[in-house]
TIKE-569720 format. One record per residue: residue in three letters; x negated, y negated, z of N, C-alpha, C in turn. Coordinates in steps of 0.05 Angstrom, whole numbers, padded with zeros to 5 digits, always signed. Each point is the difference from the previous one (the first is absolute). Example, Ala and Ser with C-alpha at 12.3 -4.5 7.8 and 13.67 -1.06 7.14 Angstrom:
BEGIN
ala-00264+00114+00156+00018-00024+00000-00018-00024+00000/ser+00007-00021-00014-00016-00024+00001+00015-00022+00014/
// end
This chain:
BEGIN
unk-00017+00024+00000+00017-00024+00000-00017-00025+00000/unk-00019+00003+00015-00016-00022+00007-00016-00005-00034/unk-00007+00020-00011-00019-00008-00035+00026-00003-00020/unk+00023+00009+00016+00019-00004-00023+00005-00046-00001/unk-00001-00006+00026+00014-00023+00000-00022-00023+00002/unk-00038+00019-00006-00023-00008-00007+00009-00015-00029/unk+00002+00033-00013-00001-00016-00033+00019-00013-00009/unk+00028-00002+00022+00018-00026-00014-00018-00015+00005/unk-00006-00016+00017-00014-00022+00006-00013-00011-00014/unk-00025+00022-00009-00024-00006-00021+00017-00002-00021/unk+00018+00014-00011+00013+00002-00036+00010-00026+00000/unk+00021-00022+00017+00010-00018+00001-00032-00025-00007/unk-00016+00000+00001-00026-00019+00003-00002+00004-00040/unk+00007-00009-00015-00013-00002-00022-00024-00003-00004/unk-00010-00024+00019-00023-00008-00006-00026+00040+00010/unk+00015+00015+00017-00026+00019+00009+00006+00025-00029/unk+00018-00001-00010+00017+00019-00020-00010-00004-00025/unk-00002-00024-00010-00008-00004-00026-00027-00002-00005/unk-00008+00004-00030-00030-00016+00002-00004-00033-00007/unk-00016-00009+00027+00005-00024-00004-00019-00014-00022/unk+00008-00012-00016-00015-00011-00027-00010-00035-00005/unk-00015-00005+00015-00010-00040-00002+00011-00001-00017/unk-00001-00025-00002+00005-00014-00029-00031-00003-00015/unk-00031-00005+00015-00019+00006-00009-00004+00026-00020/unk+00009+00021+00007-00004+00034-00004+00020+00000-00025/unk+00031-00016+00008+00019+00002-00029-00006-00013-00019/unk-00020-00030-00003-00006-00006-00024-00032+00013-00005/unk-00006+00014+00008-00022+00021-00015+00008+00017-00013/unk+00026+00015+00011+00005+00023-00005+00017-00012-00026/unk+00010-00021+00004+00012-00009-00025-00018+00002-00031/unk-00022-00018+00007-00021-00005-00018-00013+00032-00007/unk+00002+00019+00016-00018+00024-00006-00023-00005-00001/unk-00011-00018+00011-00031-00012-00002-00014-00006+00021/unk-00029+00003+00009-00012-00020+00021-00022-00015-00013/unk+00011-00009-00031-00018-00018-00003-00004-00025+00004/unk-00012-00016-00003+00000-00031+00004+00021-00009-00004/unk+00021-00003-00022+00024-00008-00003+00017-00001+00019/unk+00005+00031+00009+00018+00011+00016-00008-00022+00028/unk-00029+00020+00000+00000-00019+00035+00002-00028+00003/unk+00005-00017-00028+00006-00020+00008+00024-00010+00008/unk+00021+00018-00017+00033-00007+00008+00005+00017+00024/unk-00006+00014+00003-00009+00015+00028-00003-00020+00022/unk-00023-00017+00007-00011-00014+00008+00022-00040-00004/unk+00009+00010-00016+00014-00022+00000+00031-00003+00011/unk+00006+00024+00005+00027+00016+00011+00001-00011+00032/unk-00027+00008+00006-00006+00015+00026-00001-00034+00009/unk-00016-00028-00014+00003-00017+00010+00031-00019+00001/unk+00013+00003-00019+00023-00010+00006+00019+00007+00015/unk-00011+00028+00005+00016+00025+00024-00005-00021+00023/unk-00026-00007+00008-00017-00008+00018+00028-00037+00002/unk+00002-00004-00013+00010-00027-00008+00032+00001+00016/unk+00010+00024-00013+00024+00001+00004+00003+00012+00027/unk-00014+00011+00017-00002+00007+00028-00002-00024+00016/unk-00022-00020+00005-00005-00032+00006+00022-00013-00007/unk+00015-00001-00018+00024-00013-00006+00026+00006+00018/unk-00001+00025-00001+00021+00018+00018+00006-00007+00025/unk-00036+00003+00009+00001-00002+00037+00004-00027+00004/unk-00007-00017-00017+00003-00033-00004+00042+00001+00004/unk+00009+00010-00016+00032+00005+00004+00011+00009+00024/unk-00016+00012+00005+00015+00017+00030-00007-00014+00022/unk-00018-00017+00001+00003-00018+00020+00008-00030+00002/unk+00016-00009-00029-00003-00021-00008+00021-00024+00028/unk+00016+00013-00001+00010-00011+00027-00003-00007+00031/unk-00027+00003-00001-00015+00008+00018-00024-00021-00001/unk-00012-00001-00024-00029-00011-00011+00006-00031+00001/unk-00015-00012+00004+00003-00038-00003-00011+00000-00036/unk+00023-00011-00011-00015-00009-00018+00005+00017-00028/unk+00015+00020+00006+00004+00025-00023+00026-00012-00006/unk+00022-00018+00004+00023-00001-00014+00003-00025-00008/unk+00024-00008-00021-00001-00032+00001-00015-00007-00022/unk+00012-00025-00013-00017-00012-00025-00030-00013+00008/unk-00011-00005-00015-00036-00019+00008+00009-00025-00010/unk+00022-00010-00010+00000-00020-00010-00011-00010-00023/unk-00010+00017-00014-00016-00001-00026+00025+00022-00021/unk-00011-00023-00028+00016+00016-00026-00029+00017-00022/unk+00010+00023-00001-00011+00021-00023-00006-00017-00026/unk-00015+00011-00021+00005-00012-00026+00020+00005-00010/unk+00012+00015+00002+00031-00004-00012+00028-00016+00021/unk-00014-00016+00015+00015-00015+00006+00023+00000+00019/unk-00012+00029+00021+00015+00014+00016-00007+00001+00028/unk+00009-00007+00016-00005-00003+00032-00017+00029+00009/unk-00021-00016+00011-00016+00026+00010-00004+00013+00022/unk+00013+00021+00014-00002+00018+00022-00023+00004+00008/unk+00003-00008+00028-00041+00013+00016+00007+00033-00012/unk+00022+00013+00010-00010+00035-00011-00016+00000-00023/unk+00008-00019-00031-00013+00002-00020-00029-00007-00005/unk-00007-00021+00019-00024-00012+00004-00020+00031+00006/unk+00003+00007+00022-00011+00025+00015+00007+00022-00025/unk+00012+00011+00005+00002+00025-00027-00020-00003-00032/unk+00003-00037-00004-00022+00001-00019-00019-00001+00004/unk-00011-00002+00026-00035-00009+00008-00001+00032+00011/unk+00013+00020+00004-00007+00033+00009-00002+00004-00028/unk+00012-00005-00015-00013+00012-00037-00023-00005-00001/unk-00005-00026-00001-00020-00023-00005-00034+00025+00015/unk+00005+00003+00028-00022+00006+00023-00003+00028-00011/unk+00032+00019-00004-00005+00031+00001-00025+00003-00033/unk+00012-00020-00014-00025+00001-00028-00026-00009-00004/unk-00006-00030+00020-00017-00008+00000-00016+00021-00001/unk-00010+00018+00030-00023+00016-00004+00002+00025-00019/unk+00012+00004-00016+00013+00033-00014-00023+00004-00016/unk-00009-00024-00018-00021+00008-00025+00019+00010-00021/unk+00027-00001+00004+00027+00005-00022+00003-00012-00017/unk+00009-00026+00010+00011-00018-00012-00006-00030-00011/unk+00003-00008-00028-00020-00019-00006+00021-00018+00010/unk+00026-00009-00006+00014-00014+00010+00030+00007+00011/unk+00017-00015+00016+00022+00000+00013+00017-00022-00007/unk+00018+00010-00009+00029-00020-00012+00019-00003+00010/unk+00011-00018+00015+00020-00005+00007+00025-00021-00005/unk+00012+00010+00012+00033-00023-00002-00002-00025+00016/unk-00023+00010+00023+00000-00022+00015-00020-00023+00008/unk-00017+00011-00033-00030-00009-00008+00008-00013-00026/unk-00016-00033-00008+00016-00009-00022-00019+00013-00025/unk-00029+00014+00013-00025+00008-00017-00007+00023+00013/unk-00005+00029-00019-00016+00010+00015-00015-00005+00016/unk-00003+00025+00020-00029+00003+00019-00022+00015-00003/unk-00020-00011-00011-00028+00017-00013-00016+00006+00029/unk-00008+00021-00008-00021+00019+00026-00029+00004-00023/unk-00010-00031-00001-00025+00004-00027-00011+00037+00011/unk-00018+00004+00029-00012+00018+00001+00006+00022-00010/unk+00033-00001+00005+00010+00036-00015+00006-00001-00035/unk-00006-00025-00008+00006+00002-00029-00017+00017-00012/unk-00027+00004+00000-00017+00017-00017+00006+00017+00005/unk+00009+00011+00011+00011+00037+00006+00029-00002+00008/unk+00015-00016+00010+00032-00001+00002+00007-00010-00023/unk+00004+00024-00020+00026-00009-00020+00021-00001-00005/unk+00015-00019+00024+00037+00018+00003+00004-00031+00010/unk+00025-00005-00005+00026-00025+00014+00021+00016+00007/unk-00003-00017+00032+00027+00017+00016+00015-00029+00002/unk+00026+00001-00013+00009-00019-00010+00031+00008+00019/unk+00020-00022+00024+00009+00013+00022+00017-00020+00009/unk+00026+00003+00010+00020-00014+00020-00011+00008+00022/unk-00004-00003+00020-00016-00002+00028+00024+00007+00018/unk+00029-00016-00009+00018+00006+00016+00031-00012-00014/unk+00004+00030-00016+00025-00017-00011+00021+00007+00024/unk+00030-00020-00006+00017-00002+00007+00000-00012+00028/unk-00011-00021-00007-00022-00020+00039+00023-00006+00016/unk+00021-00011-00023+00018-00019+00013+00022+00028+00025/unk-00003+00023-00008+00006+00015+00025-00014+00015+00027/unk-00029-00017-00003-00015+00000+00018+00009-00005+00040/unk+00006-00031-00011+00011-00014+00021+00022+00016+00023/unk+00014+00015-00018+00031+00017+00015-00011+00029-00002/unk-00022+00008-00002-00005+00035+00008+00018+00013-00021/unk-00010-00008-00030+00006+00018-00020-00016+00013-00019/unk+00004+00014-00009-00022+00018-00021-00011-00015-00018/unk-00032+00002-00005-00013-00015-00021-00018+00023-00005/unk-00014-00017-00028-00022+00023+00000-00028-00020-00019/unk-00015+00015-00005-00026-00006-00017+00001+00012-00027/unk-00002-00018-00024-00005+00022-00030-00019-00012-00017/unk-00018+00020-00005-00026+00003-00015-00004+00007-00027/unk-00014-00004-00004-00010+00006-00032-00028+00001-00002/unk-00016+00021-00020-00024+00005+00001+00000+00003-00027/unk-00029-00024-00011-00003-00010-00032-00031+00012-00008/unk-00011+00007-00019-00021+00003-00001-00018-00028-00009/unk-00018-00016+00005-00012-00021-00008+00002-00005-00026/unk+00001-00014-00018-00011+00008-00032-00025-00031-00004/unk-00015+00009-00008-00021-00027-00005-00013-00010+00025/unk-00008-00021-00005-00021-00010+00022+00013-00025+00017/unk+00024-00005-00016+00015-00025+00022-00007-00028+00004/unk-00031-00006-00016-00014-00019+00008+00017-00029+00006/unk+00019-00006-00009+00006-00021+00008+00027-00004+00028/unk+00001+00034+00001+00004-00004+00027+00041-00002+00003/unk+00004+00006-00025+00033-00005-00005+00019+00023-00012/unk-00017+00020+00005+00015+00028+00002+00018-00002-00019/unk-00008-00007-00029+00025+00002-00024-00004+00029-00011/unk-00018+00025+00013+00006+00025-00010+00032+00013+00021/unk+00004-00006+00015+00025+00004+00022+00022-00007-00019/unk+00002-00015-00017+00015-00017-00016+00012+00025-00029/unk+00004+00021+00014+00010+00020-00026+00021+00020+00016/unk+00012+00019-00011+00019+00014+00002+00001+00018+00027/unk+00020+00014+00012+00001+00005+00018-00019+00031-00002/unk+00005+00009-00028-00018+00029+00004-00028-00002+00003/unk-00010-00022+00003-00033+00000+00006+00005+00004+00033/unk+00015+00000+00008+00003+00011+00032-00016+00033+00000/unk-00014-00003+00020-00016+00039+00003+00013+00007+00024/unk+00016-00029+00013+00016+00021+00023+00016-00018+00018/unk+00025+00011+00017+00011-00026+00011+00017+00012+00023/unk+00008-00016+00011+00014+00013+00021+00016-00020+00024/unk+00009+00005+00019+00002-00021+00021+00006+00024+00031/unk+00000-00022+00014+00002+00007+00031+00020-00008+00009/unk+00020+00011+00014+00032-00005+00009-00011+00005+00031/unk+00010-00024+00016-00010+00003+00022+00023+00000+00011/unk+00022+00015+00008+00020+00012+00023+00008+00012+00025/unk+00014+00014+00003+00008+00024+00018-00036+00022-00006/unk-00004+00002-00015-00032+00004-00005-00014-00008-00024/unk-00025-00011+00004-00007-00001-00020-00018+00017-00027/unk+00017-00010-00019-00013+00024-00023-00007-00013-00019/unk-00027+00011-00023-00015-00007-00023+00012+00012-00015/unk+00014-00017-00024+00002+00023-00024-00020-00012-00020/unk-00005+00021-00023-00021-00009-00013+00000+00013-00025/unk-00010-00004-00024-00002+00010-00028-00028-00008-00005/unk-00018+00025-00020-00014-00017-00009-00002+00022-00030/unk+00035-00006-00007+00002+00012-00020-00001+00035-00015/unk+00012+00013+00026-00006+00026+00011+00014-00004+00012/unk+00038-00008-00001+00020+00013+00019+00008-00031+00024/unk+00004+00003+00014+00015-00013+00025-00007+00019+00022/unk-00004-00017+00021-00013+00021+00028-00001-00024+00013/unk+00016+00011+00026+00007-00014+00025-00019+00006+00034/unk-00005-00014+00005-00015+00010+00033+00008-00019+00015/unk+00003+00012+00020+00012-00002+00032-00023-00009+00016/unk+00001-00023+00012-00025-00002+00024+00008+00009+00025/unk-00016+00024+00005+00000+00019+00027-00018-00014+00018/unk+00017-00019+00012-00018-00015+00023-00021+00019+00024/unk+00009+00024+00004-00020+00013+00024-00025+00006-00018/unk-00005-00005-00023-00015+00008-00026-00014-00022-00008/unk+00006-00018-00008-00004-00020+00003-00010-00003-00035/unk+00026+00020-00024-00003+00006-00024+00021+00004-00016/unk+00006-00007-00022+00023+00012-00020+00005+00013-00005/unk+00014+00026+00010-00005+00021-00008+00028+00009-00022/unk-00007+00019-00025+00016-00007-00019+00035+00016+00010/unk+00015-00022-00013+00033+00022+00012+00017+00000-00027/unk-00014-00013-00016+00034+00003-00036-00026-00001-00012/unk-00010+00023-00020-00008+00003-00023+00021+00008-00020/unk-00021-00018-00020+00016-00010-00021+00033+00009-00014/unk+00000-00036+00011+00029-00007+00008+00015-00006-00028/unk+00025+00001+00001+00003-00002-00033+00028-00010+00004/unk+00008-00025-00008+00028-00026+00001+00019+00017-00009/unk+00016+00008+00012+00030+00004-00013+00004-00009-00023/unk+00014+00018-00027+00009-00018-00023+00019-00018+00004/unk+00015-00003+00029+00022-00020-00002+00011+00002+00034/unk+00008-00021+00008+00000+00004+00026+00025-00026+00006/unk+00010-00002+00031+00021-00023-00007-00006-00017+00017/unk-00025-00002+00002-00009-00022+00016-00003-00029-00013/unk+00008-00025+00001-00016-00025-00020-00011-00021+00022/unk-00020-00007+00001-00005-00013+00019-00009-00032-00024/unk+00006-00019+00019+00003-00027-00025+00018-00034+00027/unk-00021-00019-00002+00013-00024+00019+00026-00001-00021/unk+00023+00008+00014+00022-00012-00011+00008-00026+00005/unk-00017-00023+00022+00011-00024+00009-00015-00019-00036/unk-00017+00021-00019+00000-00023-00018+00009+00016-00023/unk+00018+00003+00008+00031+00016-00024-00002-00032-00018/unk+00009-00016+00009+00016-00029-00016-00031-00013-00022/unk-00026+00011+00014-00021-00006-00024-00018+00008-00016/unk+00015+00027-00009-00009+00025-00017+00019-00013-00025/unk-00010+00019-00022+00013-00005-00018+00017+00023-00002/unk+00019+00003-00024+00022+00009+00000+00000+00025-00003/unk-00029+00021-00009+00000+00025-00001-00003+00010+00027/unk+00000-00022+00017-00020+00014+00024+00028-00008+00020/unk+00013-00009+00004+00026-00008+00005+00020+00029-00004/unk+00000+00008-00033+00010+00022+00001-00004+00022+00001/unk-00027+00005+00004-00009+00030+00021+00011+00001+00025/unk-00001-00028+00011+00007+00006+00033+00029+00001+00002/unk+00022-00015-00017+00024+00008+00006+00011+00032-00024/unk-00023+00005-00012+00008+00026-00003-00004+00024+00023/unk-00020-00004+00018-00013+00017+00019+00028-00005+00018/unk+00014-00027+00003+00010-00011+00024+00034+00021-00003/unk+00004+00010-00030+00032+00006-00004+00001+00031-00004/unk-00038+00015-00005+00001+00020+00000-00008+00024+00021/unk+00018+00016+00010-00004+00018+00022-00031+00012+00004/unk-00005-00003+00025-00029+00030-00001-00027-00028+00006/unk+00008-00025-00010-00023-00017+00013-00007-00012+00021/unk-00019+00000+00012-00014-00013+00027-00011-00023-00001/unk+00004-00029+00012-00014-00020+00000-00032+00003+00022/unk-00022+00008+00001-00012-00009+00020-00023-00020-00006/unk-00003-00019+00012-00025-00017-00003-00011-00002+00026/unk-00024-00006+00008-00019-00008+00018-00009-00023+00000/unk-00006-00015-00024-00018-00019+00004-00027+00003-00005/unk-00007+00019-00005-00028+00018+00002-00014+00019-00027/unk-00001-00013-00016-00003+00017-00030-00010+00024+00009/unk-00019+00005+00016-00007+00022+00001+00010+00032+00024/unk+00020-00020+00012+00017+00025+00013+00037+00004-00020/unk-00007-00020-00016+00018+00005-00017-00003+00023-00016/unk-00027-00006-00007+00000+00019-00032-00013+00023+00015/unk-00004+00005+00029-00001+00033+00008+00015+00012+00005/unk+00024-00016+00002+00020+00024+00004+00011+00006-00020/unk-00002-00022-00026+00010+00017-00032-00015+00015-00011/unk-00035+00007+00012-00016+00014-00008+00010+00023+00010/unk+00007+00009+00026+00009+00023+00011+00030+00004-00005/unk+00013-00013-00005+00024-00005-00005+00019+00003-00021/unk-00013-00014-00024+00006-00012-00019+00023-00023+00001/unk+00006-00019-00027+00010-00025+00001-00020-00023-00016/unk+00014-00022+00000-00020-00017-00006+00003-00021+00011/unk-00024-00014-00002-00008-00029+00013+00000-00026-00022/unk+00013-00009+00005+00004-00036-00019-00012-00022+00020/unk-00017-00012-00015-00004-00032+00004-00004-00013-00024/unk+00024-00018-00013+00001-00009-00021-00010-00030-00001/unk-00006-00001-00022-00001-00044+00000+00022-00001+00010/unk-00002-00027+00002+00027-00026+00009+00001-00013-00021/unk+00012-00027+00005+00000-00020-00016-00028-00023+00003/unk+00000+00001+00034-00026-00020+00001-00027+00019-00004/unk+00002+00030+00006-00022+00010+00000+00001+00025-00023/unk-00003-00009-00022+00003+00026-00024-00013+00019-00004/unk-00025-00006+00007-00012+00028+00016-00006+00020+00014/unk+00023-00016+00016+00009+00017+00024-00029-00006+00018/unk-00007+00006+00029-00005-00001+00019-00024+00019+00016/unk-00002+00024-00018-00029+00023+00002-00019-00007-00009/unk-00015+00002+00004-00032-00005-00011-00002+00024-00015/unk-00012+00005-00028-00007+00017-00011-00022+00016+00002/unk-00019-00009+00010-00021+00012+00007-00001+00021+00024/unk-00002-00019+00025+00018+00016+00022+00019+00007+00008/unk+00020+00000-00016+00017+00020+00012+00017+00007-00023/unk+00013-00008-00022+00013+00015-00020-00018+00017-00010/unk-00030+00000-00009-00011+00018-00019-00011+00018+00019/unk-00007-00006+00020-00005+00031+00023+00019+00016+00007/unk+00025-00013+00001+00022+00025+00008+00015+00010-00029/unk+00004-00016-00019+00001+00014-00032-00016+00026-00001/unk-00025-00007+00007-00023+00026-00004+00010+00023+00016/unk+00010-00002+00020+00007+00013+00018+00026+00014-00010/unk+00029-00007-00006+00024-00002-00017-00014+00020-00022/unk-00017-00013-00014-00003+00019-00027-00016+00023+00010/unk-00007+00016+00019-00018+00017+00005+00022+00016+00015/unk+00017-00015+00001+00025+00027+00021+00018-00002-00015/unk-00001-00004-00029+00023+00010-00016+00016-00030+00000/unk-00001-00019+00013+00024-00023-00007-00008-00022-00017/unk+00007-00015-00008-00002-00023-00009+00000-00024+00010/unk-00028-00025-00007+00013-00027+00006+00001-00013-00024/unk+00008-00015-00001+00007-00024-00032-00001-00042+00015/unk-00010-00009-00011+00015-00021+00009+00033-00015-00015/unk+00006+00025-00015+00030-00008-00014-00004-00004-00030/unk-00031+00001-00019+00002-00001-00024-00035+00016-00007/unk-00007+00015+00027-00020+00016-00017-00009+00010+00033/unk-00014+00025-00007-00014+00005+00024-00019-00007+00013/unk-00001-00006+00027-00012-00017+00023-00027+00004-00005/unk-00014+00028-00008-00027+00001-00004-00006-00005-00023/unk+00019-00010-00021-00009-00001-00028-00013-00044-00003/unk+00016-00013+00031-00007-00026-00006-00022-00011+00011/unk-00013-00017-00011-00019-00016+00004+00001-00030-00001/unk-00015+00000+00036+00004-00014+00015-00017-00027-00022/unk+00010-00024+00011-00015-00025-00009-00014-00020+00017/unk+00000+00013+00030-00013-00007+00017+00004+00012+00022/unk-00027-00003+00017+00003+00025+00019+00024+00003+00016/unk+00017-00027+00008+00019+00008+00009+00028-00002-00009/unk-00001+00004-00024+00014+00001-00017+00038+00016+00016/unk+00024-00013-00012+00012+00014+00019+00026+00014-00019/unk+00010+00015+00007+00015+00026-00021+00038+00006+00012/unk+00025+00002-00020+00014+00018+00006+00002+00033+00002/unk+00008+00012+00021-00005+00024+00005+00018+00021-00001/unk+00003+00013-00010+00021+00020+00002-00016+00030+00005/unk+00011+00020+00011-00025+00015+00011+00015+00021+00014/unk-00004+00030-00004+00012+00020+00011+00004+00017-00012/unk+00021+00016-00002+00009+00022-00009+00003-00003-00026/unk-00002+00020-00023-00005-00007-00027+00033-00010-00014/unk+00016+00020+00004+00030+00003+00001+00015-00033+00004/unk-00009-00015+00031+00011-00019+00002-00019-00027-00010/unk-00025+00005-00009-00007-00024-00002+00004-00003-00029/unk+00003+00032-00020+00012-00006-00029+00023-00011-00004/unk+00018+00004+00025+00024-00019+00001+00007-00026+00004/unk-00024-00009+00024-00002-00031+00008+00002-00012-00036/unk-00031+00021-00012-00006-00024-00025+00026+00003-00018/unk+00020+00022+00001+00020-00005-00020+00015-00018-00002/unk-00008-00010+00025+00024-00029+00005-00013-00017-00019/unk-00027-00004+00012-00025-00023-00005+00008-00002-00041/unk+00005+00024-00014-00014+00003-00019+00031-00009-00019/unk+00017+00010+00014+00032-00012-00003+00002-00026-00008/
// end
């Protein structure tokens, strides 16, 4: 009795049951390689792993910490009020790369110019190009946000310092992913080889992997989309939502949070809208960071993103922060969004 109500115990522990797999060990095993290459996205995993842990514990005590909540009083280059969280989250990118020997530069949303690391350029040929912390504005009230990345290979020598090779299509991406910091926090990641999700096992103090490759529902009845700017979309985009609104089987959910949005239509399926307006026709994403990293992501689990007249990884940006309509999800509903669009 006593070994019988042993091995419930132990069988209930996933973590002692399975084999546990880093996320270090899954992008080797991905690559099939330990060559230089490998160990570099390897190595570059393992630092933004590093990133997204510091960010985490930075969350879990934010209520607590002097100084972790609340605006700085300062505006972004795009012209957006800036959160101490975002301040901090970009200077842990900034520190976790400085010493790596990875990375020649770091791109951000909340940088109006890259950040060059001259020392690691002769041997760091990669741009980790990154939201630090989307969805800020639910910081303040203890709601889900997360971090989303992108990893570019260098092209040229850069000399003048204005990163116009970044300045091309979303498939020069070698890999992308983001960090959903919640109820727990998990990395998902592509580097073009599937979708794969990890769990940070805090007594571990590691990601260890829990959804290999994950694959979007062809259709799902989720739409997540700000309906408070229904009145400044245009008229295709108007009648997706009162078509969703008259037909049975659909779910409204939004967050606020592009990136806890589009994980639950990754696990889920559904799709996600952020369309232009009238004052903003490009709608409101940054292309770099965050539509063409989670596109990459979308197209590697089977779904689709578009910005409404071509696919999200097919556009090119015209400056680094160039900013995009998004449609994005399940293949089924986002061929539908554009039937409106194309109507």
């Amino acid at each position: 009795m006593v070994i019988a109500q042993s091995n419930t115990r132990l069988s209930s522990d996933r973590s002692l049951d399975r084999d546990c797999t880093t996320l270090s060990r899954h992008v080797l095993g991905q690559l099939k390689s330990f060559g230089p290459n490998a160990q570099d996205l390897s190595a570059l995993m393992n630092r933004i792993a590093l990133a997204g842990k510091l960010i985490a514990r930075r969350l879990s005590q934010s209520g607590l910490v002097d100084n972790a909540l609340g605006f700085t009083g300062e505006t972004n280059v795009q012209g957006e009020a800036v959160k101490k969280m975002d301040i901090y989250a970009n200077d842990v990118f900034i520190s976790v790369f400085e010493q790596s020997g990875l990375v020649c530069r770091l791109a951000s949303e909340e940088m109006e110019k890259p950040y060059y690391i001259p020392e690691n350029c002769p041997l760091g040929r990669y741009t980790l190009l990154y939201d630090p912390v989307d969805g800020s504005s639910n910081l303040d009230v203890n709601l889900m946000v997360g971090s989303i990345f992108s990893i570019r290979q260098q092209e040229g020598n850069d000399e003048l310092g204005d990163a116009q090779d970044l300045l091309q299509s979303g498939h020069k991406q070698i890999g992308a992913g983001y960090i959903l910091y919640g109820p727990s926090t998990m990395l998902v990641y592509s580097i073009g080889r599937g979708v794969h999700a990890f769990t940070l096992d805090p007594s571990l103090g590691e990601f260890i992997l829990s959804h290999e490759n994950i694959v979007i529902p062809k259709h799902g009845s989720i739409y997540s989309v700000n309906e408070g700017n229904f009145c400044q979309w245009d008229t295709s985009m108007q009648e997706y939502v009162r078509y969703v609104h008259r037909t049975e089987g659909y779910s409204a959910r939004y967050s606020g949070a592009l990136v806890s949005d589009f994980h639950r239509i990754l696990f889920q399926g559904g799709v996600f809208l952020y369309p232009g307006t009238q004052s903003k026709p490009s709608g409101k994403l940054r292309l770099l960071y965050e539509a063409a990293p989670l596109a990459f992501l979308a197209d590697q689990a089977g779904g689709r993103a578009s910005d409404g007249t071509q696919p999200i990884l097919d556009v090119i940006p015209d400056h680094l922060h160039g900013r995009t309509p998004l449609i994005i999800g399940s293949s089924d509903d986002v061929a539908l969004v554009q039937s409106f669009v194309k109507s």
